[in-house]
C-alpha positions in Angstrom: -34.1 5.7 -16.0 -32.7 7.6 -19.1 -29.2 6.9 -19.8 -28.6 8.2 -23.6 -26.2 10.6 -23.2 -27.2 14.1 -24.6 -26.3 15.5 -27.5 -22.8 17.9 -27.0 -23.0 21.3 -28.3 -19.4 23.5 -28.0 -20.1 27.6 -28.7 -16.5 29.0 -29.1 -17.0 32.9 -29.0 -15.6 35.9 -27.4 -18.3 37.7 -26.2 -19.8 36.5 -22.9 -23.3 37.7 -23.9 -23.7 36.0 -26.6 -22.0 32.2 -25.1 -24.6 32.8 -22.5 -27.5 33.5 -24.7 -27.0 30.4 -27.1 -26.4 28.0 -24.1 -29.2 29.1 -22.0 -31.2 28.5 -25.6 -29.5 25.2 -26.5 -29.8 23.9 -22.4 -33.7 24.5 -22.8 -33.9 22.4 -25.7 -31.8 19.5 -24.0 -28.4 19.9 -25.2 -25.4 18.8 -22.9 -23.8 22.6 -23.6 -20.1 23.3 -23.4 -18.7 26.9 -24.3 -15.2 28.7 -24.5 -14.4 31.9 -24.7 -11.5 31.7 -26.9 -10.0 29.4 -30.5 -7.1 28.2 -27.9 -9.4 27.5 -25.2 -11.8 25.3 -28.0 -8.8 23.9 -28.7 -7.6 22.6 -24.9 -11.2 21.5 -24.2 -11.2 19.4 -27.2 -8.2 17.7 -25.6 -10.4 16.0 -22.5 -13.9 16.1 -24.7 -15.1 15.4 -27.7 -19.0 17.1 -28.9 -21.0 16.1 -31.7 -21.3 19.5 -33.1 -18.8 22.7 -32.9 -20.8 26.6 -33.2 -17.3 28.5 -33.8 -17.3 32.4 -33.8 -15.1 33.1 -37.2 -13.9 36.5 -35.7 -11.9 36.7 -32.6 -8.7 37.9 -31.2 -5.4 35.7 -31.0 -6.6 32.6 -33.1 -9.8 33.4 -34.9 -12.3 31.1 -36.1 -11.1 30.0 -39.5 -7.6 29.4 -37.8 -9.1 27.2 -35.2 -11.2 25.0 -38.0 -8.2 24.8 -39.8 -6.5 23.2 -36.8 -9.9 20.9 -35.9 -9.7 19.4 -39.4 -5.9 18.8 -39.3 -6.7 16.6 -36.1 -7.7 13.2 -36.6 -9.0 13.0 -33.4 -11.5 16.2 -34.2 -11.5 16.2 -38.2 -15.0 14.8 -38.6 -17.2 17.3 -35.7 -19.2 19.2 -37.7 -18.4 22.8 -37.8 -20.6 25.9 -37.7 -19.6 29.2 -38.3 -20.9 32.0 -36.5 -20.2 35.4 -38.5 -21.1 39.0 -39.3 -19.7 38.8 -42.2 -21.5 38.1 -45.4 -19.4 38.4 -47.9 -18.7 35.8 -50.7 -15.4 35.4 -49.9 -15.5 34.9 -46.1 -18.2 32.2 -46.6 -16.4 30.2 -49.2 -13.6 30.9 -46.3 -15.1 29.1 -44.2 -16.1 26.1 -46.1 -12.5 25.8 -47.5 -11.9 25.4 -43.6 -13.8 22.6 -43.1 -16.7 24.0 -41.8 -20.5 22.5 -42.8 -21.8 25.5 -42.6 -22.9 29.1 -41.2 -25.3 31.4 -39.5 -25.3 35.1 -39.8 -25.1 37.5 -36.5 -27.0 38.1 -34.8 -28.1 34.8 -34.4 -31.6 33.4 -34.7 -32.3 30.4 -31.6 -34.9 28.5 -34.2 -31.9 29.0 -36.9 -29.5 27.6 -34.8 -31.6 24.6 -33.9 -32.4 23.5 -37.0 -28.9 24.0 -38.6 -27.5 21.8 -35.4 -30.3 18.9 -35.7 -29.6 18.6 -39.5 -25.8 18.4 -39.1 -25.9 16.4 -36.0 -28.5 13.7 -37.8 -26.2 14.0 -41.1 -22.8 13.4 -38.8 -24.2 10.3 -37.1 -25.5 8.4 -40.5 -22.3 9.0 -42.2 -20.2 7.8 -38.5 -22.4 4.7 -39.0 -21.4 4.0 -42.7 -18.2 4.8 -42.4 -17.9 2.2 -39.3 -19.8 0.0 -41.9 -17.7 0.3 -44.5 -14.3 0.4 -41.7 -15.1 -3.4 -41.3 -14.6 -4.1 -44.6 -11.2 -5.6 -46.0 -10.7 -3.1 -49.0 -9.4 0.4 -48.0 -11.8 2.9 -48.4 -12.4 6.8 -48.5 -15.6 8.9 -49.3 -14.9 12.1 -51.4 -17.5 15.3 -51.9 -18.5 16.6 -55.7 -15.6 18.7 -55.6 -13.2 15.9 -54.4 -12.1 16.8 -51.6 -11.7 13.8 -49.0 -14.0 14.0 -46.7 -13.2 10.6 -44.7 -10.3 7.8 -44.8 -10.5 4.6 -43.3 -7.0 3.3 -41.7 -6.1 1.0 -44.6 -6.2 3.6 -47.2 -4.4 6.3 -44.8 -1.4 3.9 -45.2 -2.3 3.6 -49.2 -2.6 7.3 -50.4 -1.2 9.6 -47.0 -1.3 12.5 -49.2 -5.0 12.7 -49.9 -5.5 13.2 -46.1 -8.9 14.5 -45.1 -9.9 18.1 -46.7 -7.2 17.4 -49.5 -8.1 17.3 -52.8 -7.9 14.6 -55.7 -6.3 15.6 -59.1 -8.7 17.2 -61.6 -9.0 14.1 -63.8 -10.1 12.1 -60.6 -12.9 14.9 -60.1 -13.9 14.7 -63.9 -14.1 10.7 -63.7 -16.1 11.3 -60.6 -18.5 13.9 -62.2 -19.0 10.9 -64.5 -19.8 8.0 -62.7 -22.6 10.6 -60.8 -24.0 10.9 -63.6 -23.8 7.0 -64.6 -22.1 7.6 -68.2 -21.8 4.3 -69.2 -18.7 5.3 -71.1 -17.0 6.2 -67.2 -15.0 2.9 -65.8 -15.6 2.2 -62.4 -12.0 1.7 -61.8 -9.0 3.8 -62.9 -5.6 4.7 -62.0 -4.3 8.5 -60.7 -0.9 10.1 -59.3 -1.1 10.8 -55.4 2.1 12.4 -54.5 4.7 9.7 -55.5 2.1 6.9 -55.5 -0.1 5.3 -58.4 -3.0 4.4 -56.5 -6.1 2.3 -58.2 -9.9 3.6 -57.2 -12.8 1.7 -58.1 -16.4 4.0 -57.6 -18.8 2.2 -55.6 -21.9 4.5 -55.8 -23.5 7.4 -53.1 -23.1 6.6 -49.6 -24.7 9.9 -48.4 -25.9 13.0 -49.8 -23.2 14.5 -52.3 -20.4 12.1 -50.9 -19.8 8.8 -52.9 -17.5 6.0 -52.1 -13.8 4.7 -53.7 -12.4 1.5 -53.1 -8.3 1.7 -53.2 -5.2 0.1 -53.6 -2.0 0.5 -54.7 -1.5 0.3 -58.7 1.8 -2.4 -57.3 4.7 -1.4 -59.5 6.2 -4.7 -58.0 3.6 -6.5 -59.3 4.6 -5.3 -62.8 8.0 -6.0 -62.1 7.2 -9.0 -61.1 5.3 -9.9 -64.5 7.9 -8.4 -66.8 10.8 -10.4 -64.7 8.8 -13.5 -64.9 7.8 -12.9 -69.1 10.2 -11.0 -70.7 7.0 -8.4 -70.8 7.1 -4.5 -71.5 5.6 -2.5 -68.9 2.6 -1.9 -70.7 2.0 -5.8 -71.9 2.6 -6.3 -67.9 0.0 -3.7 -66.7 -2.5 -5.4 -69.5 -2.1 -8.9 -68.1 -2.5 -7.8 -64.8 -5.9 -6.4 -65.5 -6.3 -10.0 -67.3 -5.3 -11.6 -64.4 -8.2 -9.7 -62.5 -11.1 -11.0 -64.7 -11.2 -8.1 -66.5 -12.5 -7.4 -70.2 -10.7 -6.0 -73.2 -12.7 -2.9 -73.1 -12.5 -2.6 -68.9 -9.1 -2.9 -69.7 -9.0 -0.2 -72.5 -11.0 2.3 -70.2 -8.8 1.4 -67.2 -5.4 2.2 -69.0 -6.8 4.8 -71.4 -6.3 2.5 -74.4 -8.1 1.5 -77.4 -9.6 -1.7 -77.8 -8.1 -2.1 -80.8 -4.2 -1.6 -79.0 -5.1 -4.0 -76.1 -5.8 -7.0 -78.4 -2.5 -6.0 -80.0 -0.9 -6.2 -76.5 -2.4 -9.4 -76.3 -1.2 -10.7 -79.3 2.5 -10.1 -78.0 1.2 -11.3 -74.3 0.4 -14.6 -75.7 3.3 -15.4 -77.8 5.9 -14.4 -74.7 4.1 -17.1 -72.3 3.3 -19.4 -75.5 -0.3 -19.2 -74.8 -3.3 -19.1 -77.0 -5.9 -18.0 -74.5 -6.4 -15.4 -72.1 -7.9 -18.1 -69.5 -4.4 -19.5 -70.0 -2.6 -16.5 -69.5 -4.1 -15.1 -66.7 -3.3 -18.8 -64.6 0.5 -17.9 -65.7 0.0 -14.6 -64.5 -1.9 -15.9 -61.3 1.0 -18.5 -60.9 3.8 -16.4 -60.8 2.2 -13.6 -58.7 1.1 -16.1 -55.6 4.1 -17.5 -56.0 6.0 -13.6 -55.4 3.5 -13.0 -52.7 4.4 -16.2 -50.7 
């Protein structure tokens, strides 16, 4: 006996011909088939159920379809079901609509049955392979998030929810965040793999970790700890700067990883150095970062 559940498929759209055209297509072809007639009515049903893939009429009365996306992808219980529009129009600015939405993508009215079946078995195959590495990467100690080319968040796992809660899913990552991005794609080996960027009131460390699927890549994060610079510059008599480079000593990390990192010269971080190691009357930077490593497990116990 066959016990895999089907595949879900919901068809929000207004026009009773056309929910009963697409399901009677999508039941031949094996899908578990819900419909609604209405954005509200989506909305309710998503309450008790949750599909793999959402076909979403983008005009209807009361809530229309890009309202109703809007509210899927503000719902962490529905932000990641894949979302296809359904719409008549074709202009430019309704499509990139759409997108901005949340939605993967969209098929023109009236609708072609072999269209919507291949659309719905790409997006359903790409939804599951992404569910299983971000469940991978959920596992994992580091707080994590995947981003798209554009950086917008696409996915968050719970420990960097509570680490950047502004960059929830479908925001946005500042413009020098996107440019650093655009540059570890393309493997400039003058691009760190970890920097620092303003989230809302936070400073928030990313490290790049490489492609996990298709055009999404994933960051490592954590807080860039202001207490831990407190901590230092209580502890050493350090400015904030000398603190921040001695951290990143501290971490294993080189002059020139430490240049990139800060948006120094190497030149300036030997400098900082220089004044590191005459404040903890050191001579090394093996000795300075067991200080540093000292005085910070010390804080954190």
């Amino acid at each position: 006996m066959n016990t895999e559940r089907r595949t879900t498929v919901l068809i929000v759209d207004d026009t009773p011909a056309n929910l009963a055209f697409l399901s009677d297509a999508l039941d031949d072809e094996g899908y578990e088939v819900l419909v609604a007639p209405s954005g509200l009515s989506a909305l309710r049903q998503l309450e008790l159920v949750r599909p793999d893939i959402i076909l979403l009429d983008a005009l209807m009365p009361g809530l229309d379809g890009f309202d109703t996306c809007r509210r899927l992808k503000a719902n962490r219980e529905t932000e990641d079901i894949p979302v296809i529009f359904m719409t008549a129009l074709t202009g430019t600015e309704d499509i990139v609509r759409g997108f901005g939405e949340g939605a993967v993508d969209y098929v023109t009215k009236p609708v072609r049955v072999e269209e919507v079946l291949a659309r719905i078995a790409t997006h359903i195959a790409r939804s599951r392979s992404l569910r299983r590495a971000h469940s991978t990467v959920e596992a994992l100690p580091r707080a994590s998030l995947t981003v798209d080319p554009d950086g917008a968040v696409t996915w968050l796992s719970e420990r960097a929810r509570e680490i950047v809660p502004s960059a929830s899913t479908r925001g946005e990552l500042p413009p020098a965040a996107c440019e650093w991005l655009a540059r570890c794609r393309q493997q400039d080996p003058g691009a760190p793999r970890t920097t620092t960027f303003t989230l809302g009131a936070r400073r928030v460390l990313f490290e790049y970790c490489g492609i996990v699927e298709q055009d999404e890549m994933l960051l490592f994060c954590e807080p860039a700890d202001e207490m831990t610079g407190a901590t230092l510059t209580g502890a050493f008599g350090l400015t904030p700067r000398e603190a921040e480079v001695l951290r990143w000593v501290a971490a294993g990390k080189t002059n020139r990883e430490i240049g990139l990192i800060l948006s120094l010269s190497p030149r300036t971080v030997t400098k900082h150095l220089e004044h590191i190691f005459a404040k903890l009357g050191v001579e090394t930077r093996t000795a300075a970062a067991s200080r540093a490593l000292a005085v910070l497990g010390a804080g954190a116990g």
